[in-house]
C-alpha positions as YAML, in Angstrom:
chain: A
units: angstrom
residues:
- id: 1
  name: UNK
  ca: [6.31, -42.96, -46.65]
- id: 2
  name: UNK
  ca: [4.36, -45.63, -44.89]
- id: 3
  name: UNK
  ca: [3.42, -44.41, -41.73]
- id: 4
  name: UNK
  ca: [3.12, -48.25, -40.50]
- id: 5
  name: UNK
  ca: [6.94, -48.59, -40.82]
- id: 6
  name: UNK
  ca: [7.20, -45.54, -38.03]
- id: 7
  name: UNK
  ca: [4.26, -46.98, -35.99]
- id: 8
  name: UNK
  ca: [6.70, -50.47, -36.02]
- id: 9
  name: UNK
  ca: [9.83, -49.06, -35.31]
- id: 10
  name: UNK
  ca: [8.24, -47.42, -32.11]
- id: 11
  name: UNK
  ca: [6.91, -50.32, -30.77]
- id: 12
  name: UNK
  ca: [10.30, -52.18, -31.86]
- id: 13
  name: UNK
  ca: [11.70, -49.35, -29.48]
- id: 14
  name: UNK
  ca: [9.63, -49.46, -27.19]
- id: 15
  name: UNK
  ca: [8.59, -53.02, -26.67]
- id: 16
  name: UNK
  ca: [5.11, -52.11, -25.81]
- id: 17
  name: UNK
  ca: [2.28, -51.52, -28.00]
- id: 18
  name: UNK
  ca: [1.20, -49.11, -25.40]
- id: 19
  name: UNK
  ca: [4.46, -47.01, -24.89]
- id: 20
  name: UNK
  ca: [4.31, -46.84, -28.62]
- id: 21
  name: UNK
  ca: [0.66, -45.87, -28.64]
- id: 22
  name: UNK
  ca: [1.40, -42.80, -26.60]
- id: 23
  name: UNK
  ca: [4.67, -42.15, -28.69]
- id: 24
  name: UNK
  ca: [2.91, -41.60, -31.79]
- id: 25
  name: UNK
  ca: [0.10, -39.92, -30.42]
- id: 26
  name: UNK
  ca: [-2.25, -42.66, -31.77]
- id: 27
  name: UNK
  ca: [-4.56, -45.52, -29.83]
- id: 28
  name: UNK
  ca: [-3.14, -48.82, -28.96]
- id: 29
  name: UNK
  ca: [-5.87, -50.50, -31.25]
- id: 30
  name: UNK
  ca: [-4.56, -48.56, -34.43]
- id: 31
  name: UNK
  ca: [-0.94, -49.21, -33.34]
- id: 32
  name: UNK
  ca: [-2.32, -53.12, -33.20]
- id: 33
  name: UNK
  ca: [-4.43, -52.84, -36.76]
- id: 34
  name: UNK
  ca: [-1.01, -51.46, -38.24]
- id: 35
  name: UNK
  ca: [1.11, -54.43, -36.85]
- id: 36
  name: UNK
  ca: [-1.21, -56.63, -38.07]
- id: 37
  name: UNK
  ca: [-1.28, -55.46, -41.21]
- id: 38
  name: UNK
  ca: [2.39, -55.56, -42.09]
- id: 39
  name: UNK
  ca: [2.52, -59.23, -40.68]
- id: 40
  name: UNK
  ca: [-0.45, -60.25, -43.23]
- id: 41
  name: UNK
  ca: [1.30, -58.20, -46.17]
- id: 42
  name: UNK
  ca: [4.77, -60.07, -45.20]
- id: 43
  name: UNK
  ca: [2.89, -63.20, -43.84]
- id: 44
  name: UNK
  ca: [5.25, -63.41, -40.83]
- id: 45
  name: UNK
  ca: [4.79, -62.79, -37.49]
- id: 46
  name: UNK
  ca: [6.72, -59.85, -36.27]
- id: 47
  name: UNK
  ca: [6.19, -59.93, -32.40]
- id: 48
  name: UNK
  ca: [5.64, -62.49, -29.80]
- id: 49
  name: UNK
  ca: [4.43, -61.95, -26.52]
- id: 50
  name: UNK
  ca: [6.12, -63.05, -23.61]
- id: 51
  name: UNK
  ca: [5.06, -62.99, -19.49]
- id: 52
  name: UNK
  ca: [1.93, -60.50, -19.54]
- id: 53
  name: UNK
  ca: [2.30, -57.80, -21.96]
- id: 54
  name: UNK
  ca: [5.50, -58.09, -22.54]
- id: 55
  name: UNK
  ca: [6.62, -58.60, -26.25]
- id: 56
  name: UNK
  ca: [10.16, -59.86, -28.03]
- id: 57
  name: UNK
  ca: [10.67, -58.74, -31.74]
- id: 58
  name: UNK
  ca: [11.57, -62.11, -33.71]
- id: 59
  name: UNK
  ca: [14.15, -62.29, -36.23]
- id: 60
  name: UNK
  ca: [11.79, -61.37, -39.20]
- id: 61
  name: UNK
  ca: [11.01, -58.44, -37.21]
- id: 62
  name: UNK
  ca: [14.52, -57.98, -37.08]
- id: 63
  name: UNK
  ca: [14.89, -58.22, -40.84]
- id: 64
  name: UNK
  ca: [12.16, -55.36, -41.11]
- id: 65
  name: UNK
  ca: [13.34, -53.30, -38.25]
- id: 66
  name: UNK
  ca: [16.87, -52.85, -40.20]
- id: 67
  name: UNK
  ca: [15.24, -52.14, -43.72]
- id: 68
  name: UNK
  ca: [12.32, -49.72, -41.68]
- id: 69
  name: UNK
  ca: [15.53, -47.78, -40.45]
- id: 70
  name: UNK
  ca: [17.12, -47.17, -43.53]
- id: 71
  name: UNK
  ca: [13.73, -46.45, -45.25]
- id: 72
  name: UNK
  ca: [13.01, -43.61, -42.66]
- id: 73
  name: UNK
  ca: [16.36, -41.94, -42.04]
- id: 74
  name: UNK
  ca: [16.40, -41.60, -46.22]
- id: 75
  name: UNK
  ca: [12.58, -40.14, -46.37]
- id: 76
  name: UNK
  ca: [14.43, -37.80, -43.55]
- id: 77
  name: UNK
  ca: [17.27, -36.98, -45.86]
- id: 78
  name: UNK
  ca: [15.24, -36.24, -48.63]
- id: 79
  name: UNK
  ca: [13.05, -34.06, -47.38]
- id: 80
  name: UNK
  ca: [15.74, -32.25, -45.68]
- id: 81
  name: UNK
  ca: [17.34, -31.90, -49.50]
- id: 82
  name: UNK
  ca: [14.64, -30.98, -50.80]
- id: 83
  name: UNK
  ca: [13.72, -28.07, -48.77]
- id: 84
  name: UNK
  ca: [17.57, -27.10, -49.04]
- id: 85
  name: UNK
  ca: [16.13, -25.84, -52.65]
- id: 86
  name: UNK
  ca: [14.01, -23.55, -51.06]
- id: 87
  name: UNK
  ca: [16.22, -22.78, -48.41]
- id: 88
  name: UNK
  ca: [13.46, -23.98, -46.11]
- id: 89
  name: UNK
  ca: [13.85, -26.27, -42.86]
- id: 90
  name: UNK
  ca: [11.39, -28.48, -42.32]
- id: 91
  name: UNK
  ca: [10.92, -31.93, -40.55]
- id: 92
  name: UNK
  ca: [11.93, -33.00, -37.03]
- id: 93
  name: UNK
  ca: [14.92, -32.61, -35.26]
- id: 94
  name: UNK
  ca: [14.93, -35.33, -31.99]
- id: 95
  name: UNK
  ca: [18.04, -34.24, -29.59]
- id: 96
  name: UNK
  ca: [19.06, -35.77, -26.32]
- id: 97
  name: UNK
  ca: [20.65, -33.92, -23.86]
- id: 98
  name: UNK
  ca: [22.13, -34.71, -20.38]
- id: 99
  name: UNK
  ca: [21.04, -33.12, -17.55]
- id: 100
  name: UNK
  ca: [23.47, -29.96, -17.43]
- id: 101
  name: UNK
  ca: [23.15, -29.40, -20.93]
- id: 102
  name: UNK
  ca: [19.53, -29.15, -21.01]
- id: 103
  name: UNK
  ca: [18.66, -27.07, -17.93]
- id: 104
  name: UNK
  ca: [21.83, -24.57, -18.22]
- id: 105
  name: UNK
  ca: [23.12, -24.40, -21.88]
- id: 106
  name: UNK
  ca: [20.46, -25.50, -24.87]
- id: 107
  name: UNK
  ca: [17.82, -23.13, -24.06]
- id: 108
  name: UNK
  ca: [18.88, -19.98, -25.72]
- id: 109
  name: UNK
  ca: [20.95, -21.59, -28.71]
- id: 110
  name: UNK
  ca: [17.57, -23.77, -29.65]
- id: 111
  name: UNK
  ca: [15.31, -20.23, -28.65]
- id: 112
  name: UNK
  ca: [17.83, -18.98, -31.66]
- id: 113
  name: UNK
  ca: [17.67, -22.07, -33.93]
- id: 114
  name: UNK
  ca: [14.16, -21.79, -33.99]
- id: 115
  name: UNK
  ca: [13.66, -18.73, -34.62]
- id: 116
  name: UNK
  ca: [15.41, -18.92, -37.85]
- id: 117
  name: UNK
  ca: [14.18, -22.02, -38.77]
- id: 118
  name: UNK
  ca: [10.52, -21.85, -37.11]
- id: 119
  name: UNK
  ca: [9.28, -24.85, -39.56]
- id: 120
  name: UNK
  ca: [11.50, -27.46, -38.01]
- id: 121
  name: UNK
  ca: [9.95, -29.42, -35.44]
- id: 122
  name: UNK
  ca: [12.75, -29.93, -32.21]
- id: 123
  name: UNK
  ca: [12.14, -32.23, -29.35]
- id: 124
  name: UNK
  ca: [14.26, -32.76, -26.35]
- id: 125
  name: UNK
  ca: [14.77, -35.53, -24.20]
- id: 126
  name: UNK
  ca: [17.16, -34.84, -20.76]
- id: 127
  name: UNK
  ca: [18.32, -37.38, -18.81]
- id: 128
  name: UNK
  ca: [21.61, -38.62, -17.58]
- id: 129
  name: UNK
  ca: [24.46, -39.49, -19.84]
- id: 130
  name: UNK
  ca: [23.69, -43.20, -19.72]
- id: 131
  name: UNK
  ca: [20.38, -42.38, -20.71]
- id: 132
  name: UNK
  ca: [21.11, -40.31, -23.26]
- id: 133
  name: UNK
  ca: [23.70, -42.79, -25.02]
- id: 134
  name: UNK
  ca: [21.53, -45.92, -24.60]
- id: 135
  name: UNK
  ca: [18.25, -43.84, -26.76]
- id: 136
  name: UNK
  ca: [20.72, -42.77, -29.61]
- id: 137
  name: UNK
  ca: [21.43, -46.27, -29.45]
- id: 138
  name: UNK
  ca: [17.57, -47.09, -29.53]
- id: 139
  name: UNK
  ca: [17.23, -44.45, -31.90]
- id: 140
  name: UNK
  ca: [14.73, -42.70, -30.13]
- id: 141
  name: UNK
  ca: [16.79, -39.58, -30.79]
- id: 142
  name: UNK
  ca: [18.60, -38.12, -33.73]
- id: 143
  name: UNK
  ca: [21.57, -36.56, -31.99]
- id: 144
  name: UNK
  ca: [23.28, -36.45, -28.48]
- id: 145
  name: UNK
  ca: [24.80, -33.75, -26.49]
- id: 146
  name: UNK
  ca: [26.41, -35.64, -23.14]
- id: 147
  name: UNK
  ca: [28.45, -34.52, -20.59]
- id: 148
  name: UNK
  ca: [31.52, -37.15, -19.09]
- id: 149
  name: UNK
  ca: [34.27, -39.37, -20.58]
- id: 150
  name: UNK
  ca: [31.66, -41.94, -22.01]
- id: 151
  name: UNK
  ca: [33.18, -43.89, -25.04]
- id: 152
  name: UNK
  ca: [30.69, -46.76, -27.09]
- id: 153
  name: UNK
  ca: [32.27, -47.65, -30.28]
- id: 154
  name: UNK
  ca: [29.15, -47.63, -31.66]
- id: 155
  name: UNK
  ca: [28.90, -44.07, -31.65]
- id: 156
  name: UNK
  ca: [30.93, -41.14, -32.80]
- id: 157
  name: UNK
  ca: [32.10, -37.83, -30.42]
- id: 158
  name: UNK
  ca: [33.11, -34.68, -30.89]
- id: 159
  name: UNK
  ca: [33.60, -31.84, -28.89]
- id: 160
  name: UNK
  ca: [31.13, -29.39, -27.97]
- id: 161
  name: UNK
  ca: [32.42, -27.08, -25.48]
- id: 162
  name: UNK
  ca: [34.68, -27.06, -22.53]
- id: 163
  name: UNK
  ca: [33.17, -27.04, -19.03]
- id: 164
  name: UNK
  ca: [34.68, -27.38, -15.37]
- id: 165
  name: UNK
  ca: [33.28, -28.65, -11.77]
- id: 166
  name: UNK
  ca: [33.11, -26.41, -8.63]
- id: 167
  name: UNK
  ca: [32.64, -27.20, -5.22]
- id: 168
  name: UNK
  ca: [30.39, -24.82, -4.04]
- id: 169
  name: UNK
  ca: [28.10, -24.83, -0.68]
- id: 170
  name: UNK
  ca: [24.91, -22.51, 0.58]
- id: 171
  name: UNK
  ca: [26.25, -18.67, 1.85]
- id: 172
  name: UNK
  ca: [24.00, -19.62, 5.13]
- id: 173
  name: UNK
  ca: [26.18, -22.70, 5.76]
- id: 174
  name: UNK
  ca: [28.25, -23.10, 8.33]
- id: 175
  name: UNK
  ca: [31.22, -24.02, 5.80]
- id: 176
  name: UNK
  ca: [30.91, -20.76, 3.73]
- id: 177
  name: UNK
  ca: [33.84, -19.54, 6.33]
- id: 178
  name: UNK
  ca: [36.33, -21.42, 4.35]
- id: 179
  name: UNK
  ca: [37.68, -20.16, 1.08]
- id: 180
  name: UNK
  ca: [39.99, -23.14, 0.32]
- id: 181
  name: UNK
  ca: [40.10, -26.89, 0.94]
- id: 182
  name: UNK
  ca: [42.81, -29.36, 1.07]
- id: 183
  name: UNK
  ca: [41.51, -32.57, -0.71]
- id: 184
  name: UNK
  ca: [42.14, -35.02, 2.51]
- id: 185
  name: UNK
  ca: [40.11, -31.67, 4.24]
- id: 186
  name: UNK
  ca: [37.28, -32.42, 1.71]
- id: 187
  name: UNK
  ca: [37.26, -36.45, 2.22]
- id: 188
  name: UNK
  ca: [35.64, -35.24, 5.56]
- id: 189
  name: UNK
  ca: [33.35, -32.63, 4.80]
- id: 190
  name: UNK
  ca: [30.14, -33.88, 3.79]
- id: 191
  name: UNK
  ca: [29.49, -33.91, -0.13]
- id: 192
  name: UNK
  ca: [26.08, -33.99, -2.11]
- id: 193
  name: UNK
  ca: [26.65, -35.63, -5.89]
- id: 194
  name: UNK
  ca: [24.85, -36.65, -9.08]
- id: 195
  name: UNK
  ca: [23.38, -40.07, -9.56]
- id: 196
  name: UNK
  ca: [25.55, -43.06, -11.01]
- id: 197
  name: UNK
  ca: [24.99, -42.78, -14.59]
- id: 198
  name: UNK
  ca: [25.74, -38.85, -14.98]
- id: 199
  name: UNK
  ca: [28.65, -37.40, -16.56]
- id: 200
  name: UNK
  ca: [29.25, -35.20, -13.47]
- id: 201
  name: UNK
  ca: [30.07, -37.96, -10.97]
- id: 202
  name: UNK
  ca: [32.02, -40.03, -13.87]
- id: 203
  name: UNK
  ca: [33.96, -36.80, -13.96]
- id: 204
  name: UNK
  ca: [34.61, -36.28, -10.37]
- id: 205
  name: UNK
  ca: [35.15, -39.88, -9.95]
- id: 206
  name: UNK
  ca: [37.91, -40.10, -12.57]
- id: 207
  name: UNK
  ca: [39.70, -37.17, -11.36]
- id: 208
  name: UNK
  ca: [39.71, -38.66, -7.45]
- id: 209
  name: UNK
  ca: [41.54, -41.82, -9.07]
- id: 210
  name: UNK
  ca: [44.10, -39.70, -10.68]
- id: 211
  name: UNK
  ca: [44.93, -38.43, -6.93]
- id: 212
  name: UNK
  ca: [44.39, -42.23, -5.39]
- id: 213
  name: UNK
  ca: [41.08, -42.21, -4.10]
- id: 214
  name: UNK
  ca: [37.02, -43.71, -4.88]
- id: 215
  name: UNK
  ca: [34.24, -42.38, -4.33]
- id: 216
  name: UNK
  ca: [34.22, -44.35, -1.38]
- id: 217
  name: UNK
  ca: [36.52, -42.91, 0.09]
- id: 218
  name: UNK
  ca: [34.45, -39.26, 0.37]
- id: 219
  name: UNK
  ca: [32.12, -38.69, 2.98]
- id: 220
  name: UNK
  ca: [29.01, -39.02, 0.60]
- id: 221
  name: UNK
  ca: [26.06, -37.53, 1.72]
- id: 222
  name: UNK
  ca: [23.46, -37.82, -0.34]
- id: 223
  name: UNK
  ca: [23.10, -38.39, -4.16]
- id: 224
  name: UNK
  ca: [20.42, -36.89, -5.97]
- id: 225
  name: UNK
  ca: [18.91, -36.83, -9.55]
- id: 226
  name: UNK
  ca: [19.39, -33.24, -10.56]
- id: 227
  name: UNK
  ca: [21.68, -30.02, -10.14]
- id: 228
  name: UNK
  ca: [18.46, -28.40, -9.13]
- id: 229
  name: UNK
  ca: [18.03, -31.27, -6.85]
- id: 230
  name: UNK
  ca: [21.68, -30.81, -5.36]
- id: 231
  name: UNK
  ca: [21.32, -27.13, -4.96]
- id: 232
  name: UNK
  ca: [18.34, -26.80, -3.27]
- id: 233
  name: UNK
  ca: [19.24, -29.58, -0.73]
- id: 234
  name: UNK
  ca: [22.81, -27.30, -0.44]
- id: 235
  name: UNK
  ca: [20.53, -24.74, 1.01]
- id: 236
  name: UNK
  ca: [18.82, -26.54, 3.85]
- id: 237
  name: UNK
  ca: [21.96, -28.23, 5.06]
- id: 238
  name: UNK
  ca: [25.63, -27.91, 5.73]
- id: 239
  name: UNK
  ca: [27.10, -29.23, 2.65]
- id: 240
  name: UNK
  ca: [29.23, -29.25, -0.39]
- id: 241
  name: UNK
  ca: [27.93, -29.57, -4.07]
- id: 242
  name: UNK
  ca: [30.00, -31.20, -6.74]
- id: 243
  name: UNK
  ca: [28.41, -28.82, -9.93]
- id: 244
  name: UNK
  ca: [29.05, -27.00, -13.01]
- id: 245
  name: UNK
  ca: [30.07, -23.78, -12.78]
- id: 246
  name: UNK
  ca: [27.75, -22.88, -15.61]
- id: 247
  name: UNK
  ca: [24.86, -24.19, -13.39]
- id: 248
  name: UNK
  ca: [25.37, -21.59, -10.75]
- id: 249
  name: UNK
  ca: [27.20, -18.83, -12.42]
- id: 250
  name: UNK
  ca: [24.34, -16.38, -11.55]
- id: 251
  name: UNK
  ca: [23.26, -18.13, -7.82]
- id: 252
  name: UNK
  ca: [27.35, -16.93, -7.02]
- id: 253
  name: UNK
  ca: [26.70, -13.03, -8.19]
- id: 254
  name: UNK
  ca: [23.06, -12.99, -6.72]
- id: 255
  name: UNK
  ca: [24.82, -14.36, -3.21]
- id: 256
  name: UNK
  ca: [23.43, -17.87, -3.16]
- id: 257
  name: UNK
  ca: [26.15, -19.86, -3.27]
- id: 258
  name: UNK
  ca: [29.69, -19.58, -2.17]
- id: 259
  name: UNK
  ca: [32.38, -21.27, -4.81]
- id: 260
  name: UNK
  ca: [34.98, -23.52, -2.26]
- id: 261
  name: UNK
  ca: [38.59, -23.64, -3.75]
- id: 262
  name: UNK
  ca: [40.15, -27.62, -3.72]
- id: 263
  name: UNK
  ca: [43.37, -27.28, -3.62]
- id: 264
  name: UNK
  ca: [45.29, -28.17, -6.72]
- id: 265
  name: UNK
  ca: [42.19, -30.73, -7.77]
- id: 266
  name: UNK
  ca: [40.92, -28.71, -11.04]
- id: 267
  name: UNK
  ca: [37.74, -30.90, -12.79]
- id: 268
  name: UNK
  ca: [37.81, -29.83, -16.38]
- id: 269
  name: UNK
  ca: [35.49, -31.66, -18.54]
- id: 270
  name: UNK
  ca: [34.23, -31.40, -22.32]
- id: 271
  name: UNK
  ca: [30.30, -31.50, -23.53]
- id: 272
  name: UNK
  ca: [30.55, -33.71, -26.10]
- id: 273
  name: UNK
  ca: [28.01, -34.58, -29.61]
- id: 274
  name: UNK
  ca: [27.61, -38.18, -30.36]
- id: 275
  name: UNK
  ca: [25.68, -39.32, -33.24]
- id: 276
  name: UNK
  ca: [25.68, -43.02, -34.25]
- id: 277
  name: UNK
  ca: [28.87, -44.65, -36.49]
- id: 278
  name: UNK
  ca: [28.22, -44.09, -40.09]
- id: 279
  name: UNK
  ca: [25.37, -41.80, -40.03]
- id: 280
  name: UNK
  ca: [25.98, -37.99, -40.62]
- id: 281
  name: UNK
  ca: [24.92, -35.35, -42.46]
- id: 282
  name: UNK
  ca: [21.05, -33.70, -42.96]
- id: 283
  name: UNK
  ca: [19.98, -31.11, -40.44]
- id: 284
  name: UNK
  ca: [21.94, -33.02, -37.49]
- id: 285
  name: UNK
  ca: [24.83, -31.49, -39.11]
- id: 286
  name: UNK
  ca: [23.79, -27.98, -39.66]
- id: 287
  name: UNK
  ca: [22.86, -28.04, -36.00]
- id: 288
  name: UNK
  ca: [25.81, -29.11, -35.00]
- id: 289
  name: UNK
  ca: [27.25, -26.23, -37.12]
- id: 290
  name: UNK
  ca: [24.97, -23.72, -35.97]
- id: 291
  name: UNK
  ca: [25.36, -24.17, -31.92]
- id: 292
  name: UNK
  ca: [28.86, -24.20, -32.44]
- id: 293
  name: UNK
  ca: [29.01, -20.97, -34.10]
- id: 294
  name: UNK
  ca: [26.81, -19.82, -31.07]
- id: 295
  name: UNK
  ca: [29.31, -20.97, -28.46]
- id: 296
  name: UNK
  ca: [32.39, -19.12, -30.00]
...
């Protein structure tokens, strides 16, 4: 395959000829040369710059940027066929995952999927679920894994996995002495969340509205960026934690944290896969497959 199709759809991606540079582990001279060369072969112009550095694709690039997708994703089919007849896996793999996912469930289903299929190459990009859906959407990634109630009808879900919030605090707070909270109780009690943008909050968030309250409403103490973030913060202050249970499953047995009951307020939530419409099959789908079978 031409490797100056890849080099374009990165800096399509990207918008940068530098950000794409750094993407595809090349300089920003060759990523130029390669540019330049498809707009002599096509005798178009394929970028313009705007303000600074900035650059805009034009619609020829457009027209190239939607044949360079289908042109790549089919080199990735075949060779994912192809190695079928050998029973081999080989290739990349580019999976997004939010935040939760990534720190507290992925690591020892893709320790496992690599060990069986040690040829593949598998990248993983964490970030919120926002962020997530927006580079499937960019198609810097193959294949999401997001946490929330997100729905673009650009791309398809399916369920993952079912998951539920706690509110938990630090054992050496001063609110560790209560076992149970009334929900007006916990309007007053002040609460560390997860950044707009994560499927945590959009979770908590929807479930307040069910009960006739915002998030404004809640005496919001800090948001941060991270469960780790949220958790460490718990333990140099006296507040509650709005977290998945799977994050701090073994912080409660080794003592760390304290799991405060909200009286009936149950978050349940579902991981979800998206993939974009249309597009299915390859080793997305054996993936899919194969971390399902590991979470039964």
């Amino acid at each position: 395959m031409d490797f100056r199709l890849k080099v374009f759809q990165s800096v399509a991606r990207n918008q940068s000829f530098s950000r794409a540079a750094k993407e595809m582990l090349i300089s920003q001279p060759a990523v130029t040369k390669h540019i330049q060369e498809l707009e002599s072969q096509y005798k178009v112009r394929l970028f313009e710059r705007t303000i600074g550095t900035h650059i805009r694709i034009t619609p020829e690039g457009e027209l190239l940027l939607s044949h360079a997708d289908r042109i790549v994703e089919a080199f990735r089919q075949l060779d994912y066929e192809m190695n079928l007849l050998t029973a081999r896996f080989t290739g990349e793999l580019r999976i997004g995952a939010s935040s939760t996912i990534s720190q507290y469930v992925l690591p020892p289903v893709l320790a496992s999927f690599l060990k069986k299929f040690p040829e593949l190459k598998l990248t993983v990009l964490s970030g919120n679920t926002a962020q997530i859906e927006k580079a499937l959407l960019d198609k810097k990634i193959d294949l999401g894994i997001i946490e929330g109630q997100s729905r673009n009808p650009n791309l398809r879900y399916s369920l993952y996995m079912k998951d539920v919030l706690v509110a938990i605090t630090s054992v050496k707070s001063i609110l560790a002495q209560h076992d149970e909270v009334t929900l007006d109780e916990l309007r007053h009690l002040p609460l560390v969340l997860r950044e707009h943008g994560s499927g945590t909050l959009e979770v908590f968030d929807e479930e307040l509205k069910k009960h006739h309250l915002k998030l404004s409403d809640m005496s919001v103490l800090m948001q941060l960026g991270s469960t780790e973030s949220i958790k460490l913060f718990l333990e140099n202050s006296d507040s509650i934690g709005i977290v998945s249970i799977r994050s701090v499953n073994k912080d409660i047995f080794n003592g760390r944290f304290k799991v405060i009951e909200i009286k009936d307020f149950d978050i349940f939530r579902t991981f979800q896969f998206i993939e974009l419409q249309g597009k299915s099959g390859g080793v997305v789908e054996d993936f899919i497959r194969f971390v399902r079978r590991q979470s039964l």
